[in-house]
TORKOL-4160 file (C-alpha; in steps of 0.2 Angstrom, whole numbers, padded with zeros to 4 digits, m for minus):
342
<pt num="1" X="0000" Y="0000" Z="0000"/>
<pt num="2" X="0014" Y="0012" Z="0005"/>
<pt num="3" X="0022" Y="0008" Z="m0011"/>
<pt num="4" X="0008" Y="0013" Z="m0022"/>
<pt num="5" X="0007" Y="0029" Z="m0014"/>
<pt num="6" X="0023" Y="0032" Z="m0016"/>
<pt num="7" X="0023" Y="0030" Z="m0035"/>
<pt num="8" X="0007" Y="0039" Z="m0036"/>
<pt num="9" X="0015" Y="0057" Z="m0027"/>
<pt num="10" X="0031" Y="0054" Z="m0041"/>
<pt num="11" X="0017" Y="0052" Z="m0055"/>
<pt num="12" X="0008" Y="0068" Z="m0051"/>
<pt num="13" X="0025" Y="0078" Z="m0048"/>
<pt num="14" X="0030" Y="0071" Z="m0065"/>
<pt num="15" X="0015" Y="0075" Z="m0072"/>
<pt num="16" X="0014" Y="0095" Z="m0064"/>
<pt num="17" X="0034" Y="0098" Z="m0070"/>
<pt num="18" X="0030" Y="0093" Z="m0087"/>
<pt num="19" X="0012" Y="0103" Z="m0089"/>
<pt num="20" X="0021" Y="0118" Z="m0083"/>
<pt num="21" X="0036" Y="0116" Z="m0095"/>
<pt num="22" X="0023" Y="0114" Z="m0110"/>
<pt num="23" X="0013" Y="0128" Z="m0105"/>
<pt num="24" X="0028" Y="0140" Z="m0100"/>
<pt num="25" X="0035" Y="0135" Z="m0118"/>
<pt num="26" X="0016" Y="0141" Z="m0126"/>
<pt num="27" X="0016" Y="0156" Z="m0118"/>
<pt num="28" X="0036" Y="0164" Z="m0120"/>
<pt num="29" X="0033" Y="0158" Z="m0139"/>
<pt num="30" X="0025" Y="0172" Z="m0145"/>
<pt num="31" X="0036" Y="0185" Z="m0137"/>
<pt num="32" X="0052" Y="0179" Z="m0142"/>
<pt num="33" X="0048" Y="0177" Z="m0160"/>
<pt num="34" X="0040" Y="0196" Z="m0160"/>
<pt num="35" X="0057" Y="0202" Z="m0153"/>
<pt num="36" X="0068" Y="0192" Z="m0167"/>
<pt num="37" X="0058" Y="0200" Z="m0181"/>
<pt num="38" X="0060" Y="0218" Z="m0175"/>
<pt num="39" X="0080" Y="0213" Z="m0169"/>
<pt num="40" X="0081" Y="0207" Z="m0189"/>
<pt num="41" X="0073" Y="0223" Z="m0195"/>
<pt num="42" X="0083" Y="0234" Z="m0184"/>
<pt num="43" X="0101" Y="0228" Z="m0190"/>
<pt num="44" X="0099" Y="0226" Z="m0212"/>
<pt num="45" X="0113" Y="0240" Z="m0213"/>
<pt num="46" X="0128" Y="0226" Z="m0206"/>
<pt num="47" X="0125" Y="0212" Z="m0220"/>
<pt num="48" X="0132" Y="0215" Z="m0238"/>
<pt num="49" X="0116" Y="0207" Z="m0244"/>
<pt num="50" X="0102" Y="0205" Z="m0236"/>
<pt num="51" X="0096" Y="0196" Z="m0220"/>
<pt num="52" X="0091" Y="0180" Z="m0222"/>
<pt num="53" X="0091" Y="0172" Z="m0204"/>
<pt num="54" X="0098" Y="0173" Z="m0185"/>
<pt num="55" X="0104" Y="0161" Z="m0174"/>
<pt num="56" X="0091" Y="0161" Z="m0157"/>
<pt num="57" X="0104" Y="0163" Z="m0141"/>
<pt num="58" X="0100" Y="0155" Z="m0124"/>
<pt num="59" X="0109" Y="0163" Z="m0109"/>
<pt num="60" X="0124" Y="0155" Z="m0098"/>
<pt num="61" X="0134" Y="0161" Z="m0083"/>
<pt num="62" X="0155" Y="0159" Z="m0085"/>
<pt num="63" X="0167" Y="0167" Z="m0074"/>
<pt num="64" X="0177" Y="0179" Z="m0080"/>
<pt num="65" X="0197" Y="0181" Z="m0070"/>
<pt num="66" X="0189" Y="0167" Z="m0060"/>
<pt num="67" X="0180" Y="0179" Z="m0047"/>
<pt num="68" X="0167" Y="0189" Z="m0058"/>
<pt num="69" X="0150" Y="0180" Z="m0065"/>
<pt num="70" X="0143" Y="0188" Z="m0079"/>
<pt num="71" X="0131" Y="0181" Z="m0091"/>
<pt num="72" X="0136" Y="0173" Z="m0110"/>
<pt num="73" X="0126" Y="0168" Z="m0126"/>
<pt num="74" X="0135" Y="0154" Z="m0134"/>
<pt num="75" X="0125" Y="0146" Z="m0149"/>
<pt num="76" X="0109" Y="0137" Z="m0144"/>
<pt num="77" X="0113" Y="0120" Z="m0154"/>
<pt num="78" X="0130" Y="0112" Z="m0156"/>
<pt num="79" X="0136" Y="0113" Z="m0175"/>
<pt num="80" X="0147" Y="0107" Z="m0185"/>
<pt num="81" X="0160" Y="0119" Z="m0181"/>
<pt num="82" X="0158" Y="0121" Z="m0163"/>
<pt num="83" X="0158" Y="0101" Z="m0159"/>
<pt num="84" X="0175" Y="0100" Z="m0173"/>
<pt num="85" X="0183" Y="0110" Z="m0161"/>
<pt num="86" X="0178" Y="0101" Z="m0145"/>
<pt num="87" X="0184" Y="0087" Z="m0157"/>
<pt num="88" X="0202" Y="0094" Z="m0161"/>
<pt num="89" X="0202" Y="0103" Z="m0174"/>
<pt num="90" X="0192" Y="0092" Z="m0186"/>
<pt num="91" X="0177" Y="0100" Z="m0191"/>
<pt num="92" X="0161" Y="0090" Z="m0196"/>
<pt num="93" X="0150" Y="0090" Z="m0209"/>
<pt num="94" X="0131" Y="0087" Z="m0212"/>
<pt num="95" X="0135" Y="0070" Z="m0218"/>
<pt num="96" X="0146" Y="0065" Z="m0203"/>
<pt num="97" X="0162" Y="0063" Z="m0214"/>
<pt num="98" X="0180" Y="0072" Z="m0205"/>
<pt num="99" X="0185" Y="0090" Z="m0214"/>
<pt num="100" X="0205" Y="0093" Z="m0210"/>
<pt num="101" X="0205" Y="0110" Z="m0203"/>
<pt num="102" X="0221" Y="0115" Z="m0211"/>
<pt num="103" X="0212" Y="0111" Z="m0229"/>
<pt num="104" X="0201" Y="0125" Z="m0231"/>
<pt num="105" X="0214" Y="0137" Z="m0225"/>
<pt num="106" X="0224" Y="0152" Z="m0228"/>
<pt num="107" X="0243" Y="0153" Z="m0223"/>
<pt num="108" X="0259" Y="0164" Z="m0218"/>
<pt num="109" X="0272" Y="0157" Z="m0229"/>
<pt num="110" X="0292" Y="0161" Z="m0223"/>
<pt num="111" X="0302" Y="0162" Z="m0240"/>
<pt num="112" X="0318" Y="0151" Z="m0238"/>
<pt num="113" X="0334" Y="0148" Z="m0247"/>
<pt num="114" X="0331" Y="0138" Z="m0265"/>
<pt num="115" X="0312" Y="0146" Z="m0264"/>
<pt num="116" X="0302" Y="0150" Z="m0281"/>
<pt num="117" X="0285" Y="0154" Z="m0286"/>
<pt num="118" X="0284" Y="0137" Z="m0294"/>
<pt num="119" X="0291" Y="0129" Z="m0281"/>
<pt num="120" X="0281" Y="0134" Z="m0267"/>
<pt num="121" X="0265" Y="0133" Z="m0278"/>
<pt num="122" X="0269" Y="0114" Z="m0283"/>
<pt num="123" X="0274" Y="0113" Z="m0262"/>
<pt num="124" X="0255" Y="0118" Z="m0259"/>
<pt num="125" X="0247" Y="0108" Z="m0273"/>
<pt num="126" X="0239" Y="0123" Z="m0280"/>
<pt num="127" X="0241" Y="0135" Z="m0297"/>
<pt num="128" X="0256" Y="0150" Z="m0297"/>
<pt num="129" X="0242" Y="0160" Z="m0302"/>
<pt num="130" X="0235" Y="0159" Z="m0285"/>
<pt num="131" X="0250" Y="0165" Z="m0277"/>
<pt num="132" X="0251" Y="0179" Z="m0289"/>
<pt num="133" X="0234" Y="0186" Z="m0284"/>
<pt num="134" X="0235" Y="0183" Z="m0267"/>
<pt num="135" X="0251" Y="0192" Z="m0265"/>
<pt num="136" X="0250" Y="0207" Z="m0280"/>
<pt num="137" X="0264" Y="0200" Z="m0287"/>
<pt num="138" X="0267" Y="0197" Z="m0306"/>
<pt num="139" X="0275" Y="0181" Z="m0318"/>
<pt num="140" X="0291" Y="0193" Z="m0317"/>
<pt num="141" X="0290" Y="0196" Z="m0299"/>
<pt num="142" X="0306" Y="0189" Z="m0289"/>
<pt num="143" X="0306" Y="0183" Z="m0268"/>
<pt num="144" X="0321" Y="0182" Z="m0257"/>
<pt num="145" X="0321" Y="0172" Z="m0240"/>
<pt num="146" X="0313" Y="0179" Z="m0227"/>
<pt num="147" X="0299" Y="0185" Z="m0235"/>
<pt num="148" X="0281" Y="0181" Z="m0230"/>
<pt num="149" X="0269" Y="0175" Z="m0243"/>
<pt num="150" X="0251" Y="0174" Z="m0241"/>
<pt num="151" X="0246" Y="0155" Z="m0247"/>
<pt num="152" X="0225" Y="0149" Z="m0248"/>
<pt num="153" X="0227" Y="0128" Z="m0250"/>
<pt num="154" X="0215" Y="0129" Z="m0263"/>
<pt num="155" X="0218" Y="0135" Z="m0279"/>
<pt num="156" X="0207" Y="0152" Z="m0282"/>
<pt num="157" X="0204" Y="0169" Z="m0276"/>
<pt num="158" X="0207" Y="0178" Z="m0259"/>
<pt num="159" X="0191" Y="0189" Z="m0259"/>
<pt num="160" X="0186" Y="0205" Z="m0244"/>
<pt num="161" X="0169" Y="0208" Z="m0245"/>
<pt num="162" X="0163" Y="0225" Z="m0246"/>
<pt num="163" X="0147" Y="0233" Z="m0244"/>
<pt num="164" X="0135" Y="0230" Z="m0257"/>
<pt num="165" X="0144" Y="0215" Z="m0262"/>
<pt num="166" X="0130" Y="0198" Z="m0267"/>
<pt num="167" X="0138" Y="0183" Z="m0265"/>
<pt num="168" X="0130" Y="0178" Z="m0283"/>
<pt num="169" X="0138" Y="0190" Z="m0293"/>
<pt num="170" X="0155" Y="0189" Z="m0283"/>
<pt num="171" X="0153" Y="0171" Z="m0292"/>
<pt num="172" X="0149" Y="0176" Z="m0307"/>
<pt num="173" X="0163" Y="0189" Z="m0309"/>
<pt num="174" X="0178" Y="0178" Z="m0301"/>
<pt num="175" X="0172" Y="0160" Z="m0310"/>
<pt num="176" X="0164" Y="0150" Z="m0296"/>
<pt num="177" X="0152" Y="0142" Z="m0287"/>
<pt num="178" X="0143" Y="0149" Z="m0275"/>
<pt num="179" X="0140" Y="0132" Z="m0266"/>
<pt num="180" X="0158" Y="0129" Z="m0267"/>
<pt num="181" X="0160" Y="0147" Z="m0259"/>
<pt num="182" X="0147" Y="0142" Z="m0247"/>
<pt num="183" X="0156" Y="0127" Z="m0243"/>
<pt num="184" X="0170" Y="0130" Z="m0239"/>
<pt num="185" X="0172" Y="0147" Z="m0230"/>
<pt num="186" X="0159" Y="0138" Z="m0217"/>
<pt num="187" X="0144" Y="0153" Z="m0223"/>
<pt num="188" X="0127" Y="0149" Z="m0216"/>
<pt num="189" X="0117" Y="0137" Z="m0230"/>
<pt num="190" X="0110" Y="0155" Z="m0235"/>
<pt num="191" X="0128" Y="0161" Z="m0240"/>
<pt num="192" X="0125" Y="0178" Z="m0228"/>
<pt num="193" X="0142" Y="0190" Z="m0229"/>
<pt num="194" X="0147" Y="0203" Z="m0220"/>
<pt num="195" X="0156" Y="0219" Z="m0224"/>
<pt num="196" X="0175" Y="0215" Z="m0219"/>
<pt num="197" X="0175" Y="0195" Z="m0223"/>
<pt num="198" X="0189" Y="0185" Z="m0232"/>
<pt num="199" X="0181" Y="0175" Z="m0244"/>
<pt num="200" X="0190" Y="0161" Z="m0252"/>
<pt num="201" X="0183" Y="0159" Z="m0269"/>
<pt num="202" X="0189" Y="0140" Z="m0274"/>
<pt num="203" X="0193" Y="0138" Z="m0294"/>
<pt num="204" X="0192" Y="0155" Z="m0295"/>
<pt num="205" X="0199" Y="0168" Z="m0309"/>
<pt num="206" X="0201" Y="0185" Z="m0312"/>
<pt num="207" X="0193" Y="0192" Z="m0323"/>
<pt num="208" X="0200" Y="0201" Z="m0341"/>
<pt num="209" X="0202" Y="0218" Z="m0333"/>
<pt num="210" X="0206" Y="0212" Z="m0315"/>
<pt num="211" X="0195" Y="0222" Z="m0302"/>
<pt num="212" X="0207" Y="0229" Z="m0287"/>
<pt num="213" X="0203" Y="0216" Z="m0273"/>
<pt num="214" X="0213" Y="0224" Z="m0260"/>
<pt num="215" X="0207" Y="0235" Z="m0248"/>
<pt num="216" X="0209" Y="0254" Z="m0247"/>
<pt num="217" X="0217" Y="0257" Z="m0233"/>
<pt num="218" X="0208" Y="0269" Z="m0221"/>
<pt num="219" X="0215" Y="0283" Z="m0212"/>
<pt num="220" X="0211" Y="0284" Z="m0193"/>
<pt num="221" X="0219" Y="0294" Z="m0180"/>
<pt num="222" X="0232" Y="0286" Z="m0166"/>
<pt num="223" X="0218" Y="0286" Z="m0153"/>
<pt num="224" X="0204" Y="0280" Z="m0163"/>
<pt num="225" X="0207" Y="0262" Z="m0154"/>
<pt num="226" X="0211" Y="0256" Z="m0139"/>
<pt num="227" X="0220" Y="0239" Z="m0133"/>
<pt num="228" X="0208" Y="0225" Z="m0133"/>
<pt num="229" X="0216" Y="0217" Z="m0118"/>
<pt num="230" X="0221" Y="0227" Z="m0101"/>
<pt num="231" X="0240" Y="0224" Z="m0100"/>
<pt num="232" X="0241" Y="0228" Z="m0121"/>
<pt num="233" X="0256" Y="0214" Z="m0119"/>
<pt num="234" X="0259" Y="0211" Z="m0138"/>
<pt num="235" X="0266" Y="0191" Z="m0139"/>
<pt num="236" X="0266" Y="0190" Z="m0157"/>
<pt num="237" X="0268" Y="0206" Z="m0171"/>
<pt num="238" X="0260" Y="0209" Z="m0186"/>
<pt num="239" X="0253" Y="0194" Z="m0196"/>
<pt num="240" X="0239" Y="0187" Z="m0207"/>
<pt num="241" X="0228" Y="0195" Z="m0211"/>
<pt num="242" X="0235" Y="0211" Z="m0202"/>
<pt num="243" X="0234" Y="0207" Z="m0186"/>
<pt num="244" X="0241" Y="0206" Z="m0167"/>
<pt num="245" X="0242" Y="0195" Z="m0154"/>
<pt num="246" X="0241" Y="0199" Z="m0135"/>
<pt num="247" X="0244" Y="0186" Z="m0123"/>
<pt num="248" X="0234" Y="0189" Z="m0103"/>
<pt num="249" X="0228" Y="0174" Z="m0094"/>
<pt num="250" X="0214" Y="0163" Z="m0101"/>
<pt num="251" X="0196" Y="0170" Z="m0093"/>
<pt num="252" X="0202" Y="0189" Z="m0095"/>
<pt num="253" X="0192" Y="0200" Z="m0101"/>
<pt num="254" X="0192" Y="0208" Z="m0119"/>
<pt num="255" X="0186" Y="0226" Z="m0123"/>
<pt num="256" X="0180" Y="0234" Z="m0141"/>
<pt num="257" X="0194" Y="0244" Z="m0148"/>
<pt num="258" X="0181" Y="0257" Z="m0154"/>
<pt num="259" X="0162" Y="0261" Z="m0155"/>
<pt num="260" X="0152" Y="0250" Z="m0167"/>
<pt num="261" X="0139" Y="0235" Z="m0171"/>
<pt num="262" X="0143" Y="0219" Z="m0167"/>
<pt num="263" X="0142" Y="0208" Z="m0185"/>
<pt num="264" X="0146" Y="0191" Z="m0183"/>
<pt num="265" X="0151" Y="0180" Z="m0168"/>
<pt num="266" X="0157" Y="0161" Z="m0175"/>
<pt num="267" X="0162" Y="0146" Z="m0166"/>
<pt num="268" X="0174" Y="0132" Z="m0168"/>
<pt num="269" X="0189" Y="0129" Z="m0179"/>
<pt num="270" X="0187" Y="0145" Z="m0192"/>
<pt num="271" X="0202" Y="0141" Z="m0201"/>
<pt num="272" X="0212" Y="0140" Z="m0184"/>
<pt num="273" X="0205" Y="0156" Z="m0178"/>
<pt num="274" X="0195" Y="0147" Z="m0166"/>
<pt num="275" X="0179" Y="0156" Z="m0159"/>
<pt num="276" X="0179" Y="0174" Z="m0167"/>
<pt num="277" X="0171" Y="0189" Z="m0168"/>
<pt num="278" X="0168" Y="0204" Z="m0177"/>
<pt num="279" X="0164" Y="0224" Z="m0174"/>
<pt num="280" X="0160" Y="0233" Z="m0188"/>
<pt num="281" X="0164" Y="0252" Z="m0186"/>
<pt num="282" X="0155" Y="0269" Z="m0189"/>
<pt num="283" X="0169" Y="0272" Z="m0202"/>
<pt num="284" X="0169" Y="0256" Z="m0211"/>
<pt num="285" X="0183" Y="0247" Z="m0204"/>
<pt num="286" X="0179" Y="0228" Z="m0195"/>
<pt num="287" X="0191" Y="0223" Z="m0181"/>
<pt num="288" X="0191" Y="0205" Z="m0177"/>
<pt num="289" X="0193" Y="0195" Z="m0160"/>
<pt num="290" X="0199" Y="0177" Z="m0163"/>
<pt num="291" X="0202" Y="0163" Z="m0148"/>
<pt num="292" X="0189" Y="0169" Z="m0136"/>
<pt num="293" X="0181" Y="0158" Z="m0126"/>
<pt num="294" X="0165" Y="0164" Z="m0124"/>
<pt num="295" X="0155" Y="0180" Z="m0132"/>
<pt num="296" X="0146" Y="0194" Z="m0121"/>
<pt num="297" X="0138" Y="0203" Z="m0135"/>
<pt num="298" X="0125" Y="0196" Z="m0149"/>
<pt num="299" X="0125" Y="0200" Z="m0167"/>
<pt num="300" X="0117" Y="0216" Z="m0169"/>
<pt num="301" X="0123" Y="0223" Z="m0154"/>
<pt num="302" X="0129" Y="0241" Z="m0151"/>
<pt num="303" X="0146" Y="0244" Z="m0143"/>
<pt num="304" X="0156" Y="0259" Z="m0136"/>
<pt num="305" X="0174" Y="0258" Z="m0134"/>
<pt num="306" X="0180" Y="0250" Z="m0119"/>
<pt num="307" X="0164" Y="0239" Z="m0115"/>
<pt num="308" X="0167" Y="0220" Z="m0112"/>
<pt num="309" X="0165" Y="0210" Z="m0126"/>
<pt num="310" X="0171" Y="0196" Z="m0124"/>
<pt num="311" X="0181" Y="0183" Z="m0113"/>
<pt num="312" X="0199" Y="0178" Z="m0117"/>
<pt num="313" X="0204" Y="0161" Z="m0123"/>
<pt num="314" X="0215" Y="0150" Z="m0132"/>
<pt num="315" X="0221" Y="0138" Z="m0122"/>
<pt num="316" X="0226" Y="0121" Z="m0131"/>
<pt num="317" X="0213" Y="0107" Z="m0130"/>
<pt num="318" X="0200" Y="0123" Z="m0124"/>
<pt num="319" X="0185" Y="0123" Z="m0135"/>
<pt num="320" X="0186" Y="0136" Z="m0150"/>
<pt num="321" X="0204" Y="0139" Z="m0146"/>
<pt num="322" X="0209" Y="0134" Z="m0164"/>
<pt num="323" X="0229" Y="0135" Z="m0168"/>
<pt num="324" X="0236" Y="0142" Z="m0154"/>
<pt num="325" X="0249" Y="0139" Z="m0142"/>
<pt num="326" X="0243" Y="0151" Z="m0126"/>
<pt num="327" X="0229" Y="0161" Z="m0120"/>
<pt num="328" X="0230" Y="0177" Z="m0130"/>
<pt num="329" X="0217" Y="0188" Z="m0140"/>
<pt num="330" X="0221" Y="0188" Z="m0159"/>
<pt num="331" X="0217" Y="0207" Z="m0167"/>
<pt num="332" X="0213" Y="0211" Z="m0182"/>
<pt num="333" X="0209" Y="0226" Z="m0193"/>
<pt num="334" X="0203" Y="0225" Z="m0209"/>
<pt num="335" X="0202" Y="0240" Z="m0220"/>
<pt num="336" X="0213" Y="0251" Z="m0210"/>
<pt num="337" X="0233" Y="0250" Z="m0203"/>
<pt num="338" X="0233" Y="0238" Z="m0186"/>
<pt num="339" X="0238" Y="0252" Z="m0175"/>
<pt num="340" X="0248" Y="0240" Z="m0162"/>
<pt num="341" X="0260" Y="0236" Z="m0178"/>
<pt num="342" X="0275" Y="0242" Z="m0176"/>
């Protein structure tokens, strides 16, 4: 007898928990899908074509220098990329088969003794043409040792999107295929692209008349950003693609060099980037954040200069730390001069 009413409380307990969650779920659904559509009208001006989907956040707590608790928005559901990186560096695709990071990649290539064009090309299984757009250089053009080379591991095209750019006519112009674009620079099924991205456009080709696809340089003052990181400790100079590394202890937090939206915010390998985000500025230069453990902004997101954006990582074996040796912040800024260079 004791037993049965015993099993009857836990049935009725059950029973209440699951009727509130299902209700509670009714209720908040209306709400939350009212505040997406006026957060997606709000923010059209950050995309280089148009909107075509968010990723819903759920909140979490993480500490930040181990004594402070602030709250974090990591992706809702665990893709691809996210669960390669918890993986090592292997990123997964829809069909389960194991993508080597390093393939879809771009790197910083030290000239040595003996070095040529054809050599390093034939090195990388990929065309001397490639290494010639990448790096503005010419079939007359000579290298010496010790000079850095920019090298994709595909042959094709390094693209920076600007605004106004459609992935579709980006295709068109450079000879490729926007599922192959889509592919493999990891873009949302939708192909979405920011202002300040670099696109790798696989088999791709300039055109006749070659359109610049450099970008201008903008000028900005001395004080227009601030160190990312609070001991500004630079542990790396100036490399791809015009950026600085800052070393500070894992759980530190990062602040925005300047005033701006936040535009993206990706997790997992990226190319060895690990987790990464970007801030697009009022003057059109993007500054990017790689190795962070955790974001503290959302996509969207107004910030001034100085707030806390993010949480320091890149510790080996961490999730999202991609290719790196230490906690550290990797900086970037695309479309003006890295002020931390030296």
């Amino acid at each position: 007898m004791e037993k049965q009413v015993f099993f009857s409380i836990i049935a009725i307990l059950i029973a209440f928990l699951f009727g509130g969650f299902v209700f509670g779920s009714m209720f908040n659904l209306e709400p939350i899908l009212i505040t997406e559509k006026a957060n997606n009208s709000s923010h059209q001006n950050l995309f280089a074509e148009p909107i075509k989907n968010f990723v819903r956040e759920s909140p979490k707590m993480s500490f930040i220098q181990e004594n402070s608790l602030l709250g974090v928005t990591p992706p809702t559901s665990v893709t691809p990329q996210v669960l390669g990186s918890i993986l090592g560096g292997v990123e997964i695709d829809e069909s389960g088969s194991g993508i080597e990071s390093e393939s879809n990649g771009i790197i910083e290539y030290l000239v040595e003794s003996g070095d040529t064009l054809l050599s390093i090309a034939a090195k990388y299984n990929i065309s001397l043409e490639t290494i010639l757009w990448a790096n503005d250089l010419n079939s007359k053009s000579l290298i010496k040792p010790g000079q850095k080379l920019i090298i994709p591991l595909v042959s094709g095209i390094i693209y920076y999107v600007k605004k106004g750019d459609v992935l579709s006519e980006l295709a068109e112009t450079y000879k490729g295929k926007v599922e192959e674009i889509i592919a493999f620079n990891n873009l949302s099924d939708r192909g979405d692209i920011f202002i300040g991205d670099i696109l790798i456009i696989p088999g791709g080709k300039m055109p006749p008349k070659p359109k610049p696809i450099s970008q201008a340089q903008i000028p900005i003052g001395s004080s227009y950003f601030i160190c990312p990181q609070t001991t500004c400790h630079i542990t790396q100079g100036l490399h791809w693609y015009n950026a600085i590394d800052f070393g500070g202890k894992c759980g530190d937090p990062l602040y925005a060099a300047a005033s701006g939206t936040v535009q993206t915010i990706r997790y997992g390998w990226n190319g060895g980037i690990g987790n990464y985000l970007n801030i697009l500025h009022p003057n059109g230069v993007v500054t990017t954040y790689g190795h962070i453990q955790n974001s503290l902004v959302v996509p969207g997101q107004t910030v001034s200069q100085g707030d806390i954006i993010a949480i320091m990582g890149g510790k080996p074996g961490m999730p999202g730390a991609g290719h790196s040796t230490g906690c550290h912040v990797h900086f970037e800024v695309r479309g003006a001069r890295n002020p931390f260079a030296n």
